[in-house]
PDB file as gemmi writes it, atoms N, CA and C in Angstrom:
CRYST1    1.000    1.000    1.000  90.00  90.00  90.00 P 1                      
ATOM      1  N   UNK A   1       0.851  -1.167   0.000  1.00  0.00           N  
ATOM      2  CA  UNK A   1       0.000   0.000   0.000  1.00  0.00           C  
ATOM      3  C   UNK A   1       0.904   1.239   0.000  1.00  0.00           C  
ATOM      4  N   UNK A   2       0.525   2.157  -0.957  1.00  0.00           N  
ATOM      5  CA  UNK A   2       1.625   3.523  -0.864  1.00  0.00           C  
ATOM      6  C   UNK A   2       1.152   4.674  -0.407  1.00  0.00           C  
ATOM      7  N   UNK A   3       1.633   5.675  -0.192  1.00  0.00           N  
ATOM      8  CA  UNK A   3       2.083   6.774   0.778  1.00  0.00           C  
ATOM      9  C   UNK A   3       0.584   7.255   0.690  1.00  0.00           C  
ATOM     10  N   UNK A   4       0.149   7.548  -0.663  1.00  0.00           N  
ATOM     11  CA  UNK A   4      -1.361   8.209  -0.898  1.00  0.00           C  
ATOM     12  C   UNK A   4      -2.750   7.656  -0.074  1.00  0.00           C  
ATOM     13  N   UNK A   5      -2.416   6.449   0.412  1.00  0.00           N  
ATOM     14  CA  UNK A   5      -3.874   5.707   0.749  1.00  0.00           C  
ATOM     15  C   UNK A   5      -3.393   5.230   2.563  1.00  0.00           C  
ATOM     16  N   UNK A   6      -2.399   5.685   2.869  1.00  0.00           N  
ATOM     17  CA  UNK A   6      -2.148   5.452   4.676  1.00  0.00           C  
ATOM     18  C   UNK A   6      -3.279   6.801   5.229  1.00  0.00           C  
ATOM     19  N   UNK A   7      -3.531   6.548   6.077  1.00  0.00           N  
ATOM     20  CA  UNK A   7      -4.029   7.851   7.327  1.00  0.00           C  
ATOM     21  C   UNK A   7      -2.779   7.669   8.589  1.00  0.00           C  
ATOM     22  N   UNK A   8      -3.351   8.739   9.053  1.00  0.00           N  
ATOM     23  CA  UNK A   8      -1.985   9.667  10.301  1.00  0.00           C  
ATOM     24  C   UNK A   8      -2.336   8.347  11.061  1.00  0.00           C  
ATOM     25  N   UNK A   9      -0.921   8.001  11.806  1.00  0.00           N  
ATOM     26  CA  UNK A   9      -1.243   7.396  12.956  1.00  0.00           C  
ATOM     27  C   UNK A   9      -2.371   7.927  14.368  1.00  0.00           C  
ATOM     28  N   UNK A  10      -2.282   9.730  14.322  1.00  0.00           N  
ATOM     29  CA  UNK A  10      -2.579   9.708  15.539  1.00  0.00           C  
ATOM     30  C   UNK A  10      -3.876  10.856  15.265  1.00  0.00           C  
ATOM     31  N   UNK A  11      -4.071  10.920  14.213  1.00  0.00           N  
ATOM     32  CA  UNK A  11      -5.297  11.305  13.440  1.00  0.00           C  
ATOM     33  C   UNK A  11      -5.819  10.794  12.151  1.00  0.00           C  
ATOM     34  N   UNK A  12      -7.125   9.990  12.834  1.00  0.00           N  
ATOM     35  CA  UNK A  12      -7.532   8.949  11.479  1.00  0.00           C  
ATOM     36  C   UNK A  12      -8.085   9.475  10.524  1.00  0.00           C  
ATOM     37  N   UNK A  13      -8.302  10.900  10.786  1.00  0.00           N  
ATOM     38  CA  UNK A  13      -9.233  11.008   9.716  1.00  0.00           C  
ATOM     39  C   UNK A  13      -8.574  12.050   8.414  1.00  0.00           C  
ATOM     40  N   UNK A  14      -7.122  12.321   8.397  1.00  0.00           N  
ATOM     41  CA  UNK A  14      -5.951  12.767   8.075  1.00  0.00           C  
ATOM     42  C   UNK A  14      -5.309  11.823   7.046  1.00  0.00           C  
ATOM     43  N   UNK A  15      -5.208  12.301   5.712  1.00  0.00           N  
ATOM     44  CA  UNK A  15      -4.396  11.598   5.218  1.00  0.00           C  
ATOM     45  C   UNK A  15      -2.760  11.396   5.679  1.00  0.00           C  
ATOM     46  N   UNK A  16      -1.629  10.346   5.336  1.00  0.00           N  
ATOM     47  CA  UNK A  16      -0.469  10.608   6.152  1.00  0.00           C  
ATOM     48  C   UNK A  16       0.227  11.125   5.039  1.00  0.00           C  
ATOM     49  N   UNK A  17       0.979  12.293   5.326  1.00  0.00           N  
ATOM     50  CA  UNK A  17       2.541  12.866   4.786  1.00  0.00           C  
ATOM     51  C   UNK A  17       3.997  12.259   4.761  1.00  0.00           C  
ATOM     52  N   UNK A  18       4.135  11.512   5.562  1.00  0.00           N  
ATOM     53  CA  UNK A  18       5.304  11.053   5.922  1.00  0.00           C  
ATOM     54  C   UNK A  18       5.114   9.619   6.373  1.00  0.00           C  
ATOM     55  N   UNK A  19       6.231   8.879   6.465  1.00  0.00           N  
ATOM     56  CA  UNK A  19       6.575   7.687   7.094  1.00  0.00           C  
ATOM     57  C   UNK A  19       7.539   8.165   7.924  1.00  0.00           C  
ATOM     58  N   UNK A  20       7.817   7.817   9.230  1.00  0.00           N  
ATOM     59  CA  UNK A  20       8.619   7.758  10.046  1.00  0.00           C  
ATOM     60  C   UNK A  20       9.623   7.074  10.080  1.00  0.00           C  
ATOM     61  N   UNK A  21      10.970   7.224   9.196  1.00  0.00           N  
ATOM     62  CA  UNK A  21      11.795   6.502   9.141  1.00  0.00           C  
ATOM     63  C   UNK A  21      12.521   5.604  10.616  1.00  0.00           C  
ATOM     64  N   UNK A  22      12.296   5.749  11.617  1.00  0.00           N  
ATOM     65  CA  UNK A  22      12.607   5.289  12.842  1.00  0.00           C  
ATOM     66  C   UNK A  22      11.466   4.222  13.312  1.00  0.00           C  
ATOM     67  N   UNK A  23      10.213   4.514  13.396  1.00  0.00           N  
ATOM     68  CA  UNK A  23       9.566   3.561  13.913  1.00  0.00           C  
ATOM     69  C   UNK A  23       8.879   2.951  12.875  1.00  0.00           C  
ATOM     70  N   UNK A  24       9.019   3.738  11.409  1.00  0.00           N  
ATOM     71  CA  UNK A  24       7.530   3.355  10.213  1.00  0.00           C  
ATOM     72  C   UNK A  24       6.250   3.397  10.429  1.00  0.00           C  
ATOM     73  N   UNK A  25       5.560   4.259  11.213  1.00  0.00           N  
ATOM     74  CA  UNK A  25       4.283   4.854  10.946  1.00  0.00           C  
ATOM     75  C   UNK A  25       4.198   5.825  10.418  1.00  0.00           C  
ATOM     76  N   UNK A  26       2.697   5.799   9.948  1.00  0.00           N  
ATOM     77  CA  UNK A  26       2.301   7.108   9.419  1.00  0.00           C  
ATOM     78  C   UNK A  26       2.101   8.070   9.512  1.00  0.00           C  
ATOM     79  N   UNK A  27       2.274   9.347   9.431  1.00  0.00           N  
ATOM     80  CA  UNK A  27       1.543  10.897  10.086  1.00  0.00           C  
ATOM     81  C   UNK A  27       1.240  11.539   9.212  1.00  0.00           C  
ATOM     82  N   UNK A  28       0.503  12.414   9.964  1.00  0.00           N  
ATOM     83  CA  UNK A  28       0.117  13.782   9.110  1.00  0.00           C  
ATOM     84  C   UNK A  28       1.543  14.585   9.108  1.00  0.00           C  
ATOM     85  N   UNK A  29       1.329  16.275   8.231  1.00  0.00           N  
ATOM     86  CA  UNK A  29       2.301  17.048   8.080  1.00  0.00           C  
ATOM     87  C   UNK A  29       2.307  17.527   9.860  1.00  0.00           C  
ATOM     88  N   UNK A  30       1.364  17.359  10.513  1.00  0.00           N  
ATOM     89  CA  UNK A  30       1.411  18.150  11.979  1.00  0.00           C  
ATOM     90  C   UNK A  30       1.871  17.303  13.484  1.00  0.00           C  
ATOM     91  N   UNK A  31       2.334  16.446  12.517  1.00  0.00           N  
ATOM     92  CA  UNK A  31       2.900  15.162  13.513  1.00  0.00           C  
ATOM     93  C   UNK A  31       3.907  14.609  13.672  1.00  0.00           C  
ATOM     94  N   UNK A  32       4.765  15.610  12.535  1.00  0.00           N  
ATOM     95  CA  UNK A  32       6.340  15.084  12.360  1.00  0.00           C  
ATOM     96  C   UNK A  32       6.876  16.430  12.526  1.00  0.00           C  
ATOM     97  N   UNK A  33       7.999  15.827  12.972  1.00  0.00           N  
ATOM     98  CA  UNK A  33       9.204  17.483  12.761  1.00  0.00           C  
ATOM     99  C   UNK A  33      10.459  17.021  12.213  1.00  0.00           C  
ATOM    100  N   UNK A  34      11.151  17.901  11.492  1.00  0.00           N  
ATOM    101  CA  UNK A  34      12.406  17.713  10.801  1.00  0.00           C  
ATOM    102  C   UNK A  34      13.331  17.919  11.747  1.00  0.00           C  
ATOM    103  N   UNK A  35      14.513  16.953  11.673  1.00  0.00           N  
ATOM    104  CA  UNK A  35      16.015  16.634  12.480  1.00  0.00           C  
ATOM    105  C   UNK A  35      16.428  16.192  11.994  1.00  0.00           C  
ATOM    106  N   UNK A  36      17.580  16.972  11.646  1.00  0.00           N  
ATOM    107  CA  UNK A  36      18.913  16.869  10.772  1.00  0.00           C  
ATOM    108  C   UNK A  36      18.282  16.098   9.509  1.00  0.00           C  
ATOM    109  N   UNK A  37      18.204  16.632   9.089  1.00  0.00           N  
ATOM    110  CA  UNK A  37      17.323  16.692   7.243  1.00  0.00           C  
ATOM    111  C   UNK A  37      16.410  15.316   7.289  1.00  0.00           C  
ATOM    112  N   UNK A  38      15.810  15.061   8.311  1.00  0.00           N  
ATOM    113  CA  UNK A  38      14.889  13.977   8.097  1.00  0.00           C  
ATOM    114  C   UNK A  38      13.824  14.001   9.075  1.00  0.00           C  
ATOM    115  N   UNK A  39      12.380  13.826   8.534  1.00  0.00           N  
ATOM    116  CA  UNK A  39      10.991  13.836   9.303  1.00  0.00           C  
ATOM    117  C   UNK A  39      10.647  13.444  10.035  1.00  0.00           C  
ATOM    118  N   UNK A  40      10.737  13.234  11.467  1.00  0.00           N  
ATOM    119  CA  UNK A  40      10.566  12.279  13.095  1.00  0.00           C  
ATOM    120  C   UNK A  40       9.112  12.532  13.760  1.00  0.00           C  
ATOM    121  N   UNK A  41       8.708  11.347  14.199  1.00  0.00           N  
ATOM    122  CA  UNK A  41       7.503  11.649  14.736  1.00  0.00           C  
ATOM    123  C   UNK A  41       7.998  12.382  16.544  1.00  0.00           C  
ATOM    124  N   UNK A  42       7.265  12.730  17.197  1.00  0.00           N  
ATOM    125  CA  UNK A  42       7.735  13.525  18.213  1.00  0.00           C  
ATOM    126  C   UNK A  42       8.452  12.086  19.052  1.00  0.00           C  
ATOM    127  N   UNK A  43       7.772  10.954  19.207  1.00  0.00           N  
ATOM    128  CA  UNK A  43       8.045   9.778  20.187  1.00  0.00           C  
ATOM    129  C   UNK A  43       9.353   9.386  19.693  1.00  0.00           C  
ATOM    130  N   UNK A  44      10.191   9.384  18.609  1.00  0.00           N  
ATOM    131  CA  UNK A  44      11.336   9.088  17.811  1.00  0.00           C  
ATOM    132  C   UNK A  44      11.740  10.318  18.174  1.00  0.00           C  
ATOM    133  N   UNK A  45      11.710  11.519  18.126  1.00  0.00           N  
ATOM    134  CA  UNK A  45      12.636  12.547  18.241  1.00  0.00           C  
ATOM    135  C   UNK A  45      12.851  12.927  19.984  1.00  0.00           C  
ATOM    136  N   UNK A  46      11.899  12.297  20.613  1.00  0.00           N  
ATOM    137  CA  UNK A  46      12.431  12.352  21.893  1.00  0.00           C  
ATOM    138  C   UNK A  46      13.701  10.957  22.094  1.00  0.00           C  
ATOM    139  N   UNK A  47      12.989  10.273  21.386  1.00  0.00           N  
ATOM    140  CA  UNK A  47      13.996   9.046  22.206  1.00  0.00           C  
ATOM    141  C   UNK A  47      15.049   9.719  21.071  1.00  0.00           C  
ATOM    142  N   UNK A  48      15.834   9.668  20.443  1.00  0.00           N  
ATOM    143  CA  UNK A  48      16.582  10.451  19.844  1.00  0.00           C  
ATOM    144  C   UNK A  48      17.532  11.458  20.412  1.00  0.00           C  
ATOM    145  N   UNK A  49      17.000  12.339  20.826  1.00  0.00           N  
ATOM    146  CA  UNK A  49      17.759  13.631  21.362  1.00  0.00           C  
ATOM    147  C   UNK A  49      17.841  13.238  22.830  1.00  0.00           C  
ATOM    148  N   UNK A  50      17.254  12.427  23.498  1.00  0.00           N  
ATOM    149  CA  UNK A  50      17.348  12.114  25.462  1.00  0.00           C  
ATOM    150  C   UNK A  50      16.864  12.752  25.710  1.00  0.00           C  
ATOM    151  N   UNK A  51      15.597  13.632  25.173  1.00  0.00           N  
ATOM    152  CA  UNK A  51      15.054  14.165  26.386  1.00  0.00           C  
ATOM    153  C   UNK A  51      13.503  13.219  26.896  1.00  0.00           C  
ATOM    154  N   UNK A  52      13.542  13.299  27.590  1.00  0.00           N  
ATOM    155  CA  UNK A  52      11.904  12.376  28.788  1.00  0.00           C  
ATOM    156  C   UNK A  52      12.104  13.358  29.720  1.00  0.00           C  
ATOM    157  N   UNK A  53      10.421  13.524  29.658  1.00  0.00           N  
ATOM    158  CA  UNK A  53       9.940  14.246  30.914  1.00  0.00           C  
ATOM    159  C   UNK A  53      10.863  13.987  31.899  1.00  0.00           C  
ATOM    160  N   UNK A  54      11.443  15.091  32.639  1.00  0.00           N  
ATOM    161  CA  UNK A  54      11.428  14.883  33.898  1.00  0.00           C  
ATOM    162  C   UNK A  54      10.711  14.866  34.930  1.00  0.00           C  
ATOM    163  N   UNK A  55      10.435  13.946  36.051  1.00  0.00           N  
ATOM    164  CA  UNK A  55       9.866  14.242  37.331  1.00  0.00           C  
ATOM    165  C   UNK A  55      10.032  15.869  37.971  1.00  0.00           C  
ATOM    166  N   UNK A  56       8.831  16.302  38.461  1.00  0.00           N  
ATOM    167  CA  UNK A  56       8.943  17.178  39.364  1.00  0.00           C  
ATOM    168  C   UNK A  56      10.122  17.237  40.710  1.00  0.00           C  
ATOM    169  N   UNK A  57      10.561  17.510  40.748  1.00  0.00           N  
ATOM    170  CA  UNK A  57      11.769  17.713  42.520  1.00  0.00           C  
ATOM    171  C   UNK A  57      11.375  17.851  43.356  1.00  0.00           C  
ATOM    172  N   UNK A  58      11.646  17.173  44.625  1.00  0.00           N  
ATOM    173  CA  UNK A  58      10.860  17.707  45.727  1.00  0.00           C  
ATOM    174  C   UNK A  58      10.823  18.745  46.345  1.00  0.00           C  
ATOM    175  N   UNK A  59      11.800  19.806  45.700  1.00  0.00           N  
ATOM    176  CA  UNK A  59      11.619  21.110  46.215  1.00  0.00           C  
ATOM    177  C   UNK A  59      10.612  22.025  45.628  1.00  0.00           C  
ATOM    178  N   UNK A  60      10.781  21.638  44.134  1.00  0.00           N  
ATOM    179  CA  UNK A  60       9.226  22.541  43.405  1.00  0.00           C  
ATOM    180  C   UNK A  60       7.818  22.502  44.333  1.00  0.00           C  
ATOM    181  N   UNK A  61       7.636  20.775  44.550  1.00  0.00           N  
ATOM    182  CA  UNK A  61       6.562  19.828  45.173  1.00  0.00           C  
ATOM    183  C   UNK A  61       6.579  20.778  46.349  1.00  0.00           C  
ATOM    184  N   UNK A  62       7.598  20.959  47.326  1.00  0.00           N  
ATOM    185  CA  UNK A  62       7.608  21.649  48.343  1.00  0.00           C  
ATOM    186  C   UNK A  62       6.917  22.999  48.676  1.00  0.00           C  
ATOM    187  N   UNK A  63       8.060  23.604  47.561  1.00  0.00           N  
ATOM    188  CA  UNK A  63       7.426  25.192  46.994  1.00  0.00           C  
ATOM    189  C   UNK A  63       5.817  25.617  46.744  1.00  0.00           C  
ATOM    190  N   UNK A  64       5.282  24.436  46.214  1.00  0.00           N  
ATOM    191  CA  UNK A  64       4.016  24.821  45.959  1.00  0.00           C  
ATOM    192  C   UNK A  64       2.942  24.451  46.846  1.00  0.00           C  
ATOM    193  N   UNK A  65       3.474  22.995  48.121  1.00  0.00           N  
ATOM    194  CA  UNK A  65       2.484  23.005  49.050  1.00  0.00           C  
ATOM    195  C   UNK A  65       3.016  23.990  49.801  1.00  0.00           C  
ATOM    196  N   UNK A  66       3.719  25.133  50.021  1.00  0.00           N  
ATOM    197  CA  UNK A  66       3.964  26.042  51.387  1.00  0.00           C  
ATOM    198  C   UNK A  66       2.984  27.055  50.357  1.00  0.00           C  
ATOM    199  N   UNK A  67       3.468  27.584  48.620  1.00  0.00           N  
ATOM    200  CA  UNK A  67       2.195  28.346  48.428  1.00  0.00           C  
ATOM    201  C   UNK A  67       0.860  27.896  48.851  1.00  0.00           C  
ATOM    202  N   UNK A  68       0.349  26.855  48.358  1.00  0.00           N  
ATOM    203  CA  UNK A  68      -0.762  26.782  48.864  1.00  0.00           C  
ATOM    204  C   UNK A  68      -1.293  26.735  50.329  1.00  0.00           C  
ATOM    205  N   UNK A  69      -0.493  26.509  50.823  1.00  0.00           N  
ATOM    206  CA  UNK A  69      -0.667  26.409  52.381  1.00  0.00           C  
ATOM    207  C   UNK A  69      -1.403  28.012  53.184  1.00  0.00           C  
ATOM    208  N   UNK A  70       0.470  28.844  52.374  1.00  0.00           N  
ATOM    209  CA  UNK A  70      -0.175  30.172  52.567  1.00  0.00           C  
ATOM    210  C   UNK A  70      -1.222  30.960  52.021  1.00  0.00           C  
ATOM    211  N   UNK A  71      -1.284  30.315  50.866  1.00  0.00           N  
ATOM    212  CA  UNK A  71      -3.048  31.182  50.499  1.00  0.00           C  
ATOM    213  C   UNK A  71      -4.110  30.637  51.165  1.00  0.00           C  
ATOM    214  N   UNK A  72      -4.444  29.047  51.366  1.00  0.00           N  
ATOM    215  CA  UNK A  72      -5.437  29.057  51.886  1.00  0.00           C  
ATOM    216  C   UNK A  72      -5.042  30.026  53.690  1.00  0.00           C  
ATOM    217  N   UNK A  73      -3.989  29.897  54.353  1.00  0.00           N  
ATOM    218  CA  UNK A  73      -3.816  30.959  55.427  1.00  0.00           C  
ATOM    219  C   UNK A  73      -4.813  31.956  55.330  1.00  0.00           C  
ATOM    220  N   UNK A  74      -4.218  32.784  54.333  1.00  0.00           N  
ATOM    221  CA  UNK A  74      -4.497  33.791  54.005  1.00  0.00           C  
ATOM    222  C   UNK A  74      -5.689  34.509  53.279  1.00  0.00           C  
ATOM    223  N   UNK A  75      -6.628  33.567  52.663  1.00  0.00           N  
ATOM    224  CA  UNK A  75      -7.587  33.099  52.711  1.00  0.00           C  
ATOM    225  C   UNK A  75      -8.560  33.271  53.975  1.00  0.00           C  
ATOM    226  N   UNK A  76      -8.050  31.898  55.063  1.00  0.00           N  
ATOM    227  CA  UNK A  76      -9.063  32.189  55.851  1.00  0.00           C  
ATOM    228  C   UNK A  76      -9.296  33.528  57.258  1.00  0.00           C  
ATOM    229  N   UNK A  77      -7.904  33.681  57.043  1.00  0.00           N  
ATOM    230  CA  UNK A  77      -7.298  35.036  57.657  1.00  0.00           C  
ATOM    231  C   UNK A  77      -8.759  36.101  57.466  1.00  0.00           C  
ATOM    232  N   UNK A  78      -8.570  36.085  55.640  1.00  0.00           N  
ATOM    233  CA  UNK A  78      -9.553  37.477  55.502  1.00  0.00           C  
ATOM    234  C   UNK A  78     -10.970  36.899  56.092  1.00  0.00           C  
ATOM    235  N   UNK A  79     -11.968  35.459  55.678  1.00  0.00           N  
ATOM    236  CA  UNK A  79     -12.743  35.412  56.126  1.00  0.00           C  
ATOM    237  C   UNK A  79     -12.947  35.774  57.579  1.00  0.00           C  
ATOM    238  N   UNK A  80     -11.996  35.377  58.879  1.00  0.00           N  
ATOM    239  CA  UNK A  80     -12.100  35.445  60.112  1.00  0.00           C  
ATOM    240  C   UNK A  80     -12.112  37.267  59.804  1.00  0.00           C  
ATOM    241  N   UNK A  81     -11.188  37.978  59.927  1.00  0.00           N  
ATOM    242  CA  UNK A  81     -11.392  39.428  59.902  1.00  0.00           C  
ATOM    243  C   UNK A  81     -12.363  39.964  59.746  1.00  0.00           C  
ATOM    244  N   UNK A  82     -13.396  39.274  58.458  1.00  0.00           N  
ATOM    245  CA  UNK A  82     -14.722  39.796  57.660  1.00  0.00           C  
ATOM    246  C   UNK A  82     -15.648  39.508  59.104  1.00  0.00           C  
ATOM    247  N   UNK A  83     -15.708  37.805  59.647  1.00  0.00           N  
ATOM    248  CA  UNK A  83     -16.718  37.598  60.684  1.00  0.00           C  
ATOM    249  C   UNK A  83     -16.496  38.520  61.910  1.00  0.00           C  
ATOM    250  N   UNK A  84     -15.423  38.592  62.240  1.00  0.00           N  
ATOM    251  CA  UNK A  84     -14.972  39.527  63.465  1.00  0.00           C  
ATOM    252  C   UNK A  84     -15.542  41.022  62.924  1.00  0.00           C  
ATOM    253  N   UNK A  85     -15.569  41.719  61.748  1.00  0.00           N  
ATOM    254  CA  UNK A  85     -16.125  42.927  61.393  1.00  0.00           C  
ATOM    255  C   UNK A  85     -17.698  42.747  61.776  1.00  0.00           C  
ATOM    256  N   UNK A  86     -18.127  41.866  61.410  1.00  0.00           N  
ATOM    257  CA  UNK A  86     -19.418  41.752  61.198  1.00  0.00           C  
ATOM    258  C   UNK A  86     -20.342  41.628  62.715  1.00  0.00           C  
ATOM    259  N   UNK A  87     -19.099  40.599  63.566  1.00  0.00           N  
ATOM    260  CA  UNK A  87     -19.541  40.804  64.815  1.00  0.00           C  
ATOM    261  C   UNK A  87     -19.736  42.224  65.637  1.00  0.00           C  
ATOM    262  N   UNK A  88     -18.428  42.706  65.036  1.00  0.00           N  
ATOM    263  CA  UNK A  88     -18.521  44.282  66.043  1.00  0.00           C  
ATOM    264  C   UNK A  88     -19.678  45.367  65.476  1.00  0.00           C  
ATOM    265  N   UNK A  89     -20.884  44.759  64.390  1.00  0.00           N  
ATOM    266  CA  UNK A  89     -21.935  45.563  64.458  1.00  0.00           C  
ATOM    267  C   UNK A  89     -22.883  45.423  65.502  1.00  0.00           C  
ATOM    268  N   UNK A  90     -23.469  46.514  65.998  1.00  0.00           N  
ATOM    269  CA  UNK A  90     -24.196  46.638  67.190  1.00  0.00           C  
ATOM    270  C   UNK A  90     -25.383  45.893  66.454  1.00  0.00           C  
ATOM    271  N   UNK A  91     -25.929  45.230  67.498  1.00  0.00           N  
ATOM    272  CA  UNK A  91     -27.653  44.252  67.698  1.00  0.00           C  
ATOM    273  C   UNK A  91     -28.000  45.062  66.900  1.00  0.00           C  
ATOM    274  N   UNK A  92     -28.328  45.825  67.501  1.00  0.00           N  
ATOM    275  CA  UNK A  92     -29.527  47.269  66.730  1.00  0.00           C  
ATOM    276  C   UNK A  92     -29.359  47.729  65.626  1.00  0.00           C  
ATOM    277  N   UNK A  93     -28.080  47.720  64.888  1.00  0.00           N  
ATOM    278  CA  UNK A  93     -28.041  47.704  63.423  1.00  0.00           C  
ATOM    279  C   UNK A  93     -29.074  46.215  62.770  1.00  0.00           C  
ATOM    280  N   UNK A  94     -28.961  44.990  63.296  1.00  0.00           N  
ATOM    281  CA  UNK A  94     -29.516  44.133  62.563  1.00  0.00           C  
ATOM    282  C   UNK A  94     -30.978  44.102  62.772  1.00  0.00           C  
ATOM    283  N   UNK A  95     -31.479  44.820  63.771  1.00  0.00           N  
ATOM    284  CA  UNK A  95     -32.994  44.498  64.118  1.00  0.00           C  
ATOM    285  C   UNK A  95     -33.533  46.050  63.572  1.00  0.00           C  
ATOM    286  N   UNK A  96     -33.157  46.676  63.095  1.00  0.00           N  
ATOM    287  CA  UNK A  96     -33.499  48.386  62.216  1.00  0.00           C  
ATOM    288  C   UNK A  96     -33.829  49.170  63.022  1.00  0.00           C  
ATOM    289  N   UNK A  97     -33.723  49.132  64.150  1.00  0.00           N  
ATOM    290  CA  UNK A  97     -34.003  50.054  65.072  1.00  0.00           C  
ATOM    291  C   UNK A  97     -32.472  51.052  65.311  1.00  0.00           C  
ATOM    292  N   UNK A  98     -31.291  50.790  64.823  1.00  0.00           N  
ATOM    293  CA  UNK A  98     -30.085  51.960  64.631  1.00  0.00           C  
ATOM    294  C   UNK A  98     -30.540  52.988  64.424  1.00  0.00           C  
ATOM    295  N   UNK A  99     -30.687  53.525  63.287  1.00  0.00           N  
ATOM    296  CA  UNK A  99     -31.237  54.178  62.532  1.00  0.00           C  
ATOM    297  C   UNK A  99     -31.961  54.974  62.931  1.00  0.00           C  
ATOM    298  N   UNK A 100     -33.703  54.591  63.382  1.00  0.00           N  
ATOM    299  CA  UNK A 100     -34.105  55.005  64.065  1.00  0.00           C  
ATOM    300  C   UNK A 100     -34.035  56.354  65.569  1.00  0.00           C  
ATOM    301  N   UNK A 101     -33.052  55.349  66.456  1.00  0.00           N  
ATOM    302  CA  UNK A 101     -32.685  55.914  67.173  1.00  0.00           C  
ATOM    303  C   UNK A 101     -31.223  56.760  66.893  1.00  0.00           C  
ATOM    304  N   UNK A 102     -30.778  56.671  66.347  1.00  0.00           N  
ATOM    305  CA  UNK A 102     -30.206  57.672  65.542  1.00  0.00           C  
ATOM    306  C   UNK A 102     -30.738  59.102  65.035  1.00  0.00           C  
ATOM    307  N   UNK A 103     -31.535  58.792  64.312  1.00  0.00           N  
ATOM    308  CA  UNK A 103     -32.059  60.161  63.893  1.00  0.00           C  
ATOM    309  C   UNK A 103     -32.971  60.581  65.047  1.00  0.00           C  
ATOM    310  N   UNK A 104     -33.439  59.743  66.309  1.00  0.00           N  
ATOM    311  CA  UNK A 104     -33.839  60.612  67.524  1.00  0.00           C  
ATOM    312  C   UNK A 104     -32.689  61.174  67.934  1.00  0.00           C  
ATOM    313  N   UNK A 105     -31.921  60.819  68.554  1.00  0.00           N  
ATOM    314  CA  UNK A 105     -30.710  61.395  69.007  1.00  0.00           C  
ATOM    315  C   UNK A 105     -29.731  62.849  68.691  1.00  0.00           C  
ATOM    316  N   UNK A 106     -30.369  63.064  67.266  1.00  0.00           N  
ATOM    317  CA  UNK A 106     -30.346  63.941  66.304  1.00  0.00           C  
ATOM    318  C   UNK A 106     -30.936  64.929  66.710  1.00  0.00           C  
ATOM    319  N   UNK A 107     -32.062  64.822  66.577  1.00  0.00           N  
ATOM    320  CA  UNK A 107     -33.354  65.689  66.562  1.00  0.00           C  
ATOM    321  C   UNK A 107     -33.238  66.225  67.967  1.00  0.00           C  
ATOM    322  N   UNK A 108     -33.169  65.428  69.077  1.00  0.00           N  
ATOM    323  CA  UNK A 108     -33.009  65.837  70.714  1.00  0.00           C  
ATOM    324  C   UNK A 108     -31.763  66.652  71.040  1.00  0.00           C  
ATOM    325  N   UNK A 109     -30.984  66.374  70.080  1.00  0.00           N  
ATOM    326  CA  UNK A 109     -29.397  67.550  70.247  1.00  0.00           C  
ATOM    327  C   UNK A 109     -29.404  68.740  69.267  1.00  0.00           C  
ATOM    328  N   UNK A 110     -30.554  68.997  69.207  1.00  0.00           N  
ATOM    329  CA  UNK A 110     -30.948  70.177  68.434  1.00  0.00           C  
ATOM    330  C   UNK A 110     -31.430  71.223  69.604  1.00  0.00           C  
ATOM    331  N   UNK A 111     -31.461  72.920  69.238  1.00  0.00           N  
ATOM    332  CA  UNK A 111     -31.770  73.221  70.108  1.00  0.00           C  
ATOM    333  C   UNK A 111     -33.045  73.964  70.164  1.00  0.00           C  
TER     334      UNK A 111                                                      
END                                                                             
């Protein structure tokens, strides 16, 4: 079977451009890259050049549970502040009678 009638390995519905001289599958044009004058699928051009994912370090790992640590902190920091604000409103603001007696208080320090 020749080059015209394969589909992409990793899109079927893609005719393929290339053969992968390293492993011999098929791809599309968006599935290969050129190294050193020849067409590699990405899985051949990694094993190729040495690079594999590296693992995360346990200091990154570290780094990011102390961020998170400190935002949620900081986080609940502001909620407690917000409830503690909310506490130091007087009763009488929540039952509408502030107000009220407010604008008496007003009116009586008039002369």
């Amino acid at each position: 079977m020749d080059l015209s009638q394969q589909k992409c390995r990793r899109h079927a519905g893609r005719e393929a451009a290339v053969r992968c001289p390293s492993c011999g599958y098929f791809y599309c044009r968006e599935c290969v890259t050129e190294h050193e004058d020849r067409l590699l699928c990405s899985d051949c051009l990694a094993r190729l050049t040495g690079k594999t994912r590296t693992q995360p370090h346990l200091l990154r790992w570290l780094l990011r549970g102390s961020l998170a640590f400190v935002g949620f902190f900081l986080l609940w920091l502001s909620f407690y502040q917000f409830g503690r604000l909310l506490l130091s409103i007087p009763s009488k603001f929540h039952e509408g009678t502030f107000w009220t007696d407010t604008v008496l208080d007003l009116q009586q320090d008039k002369p």
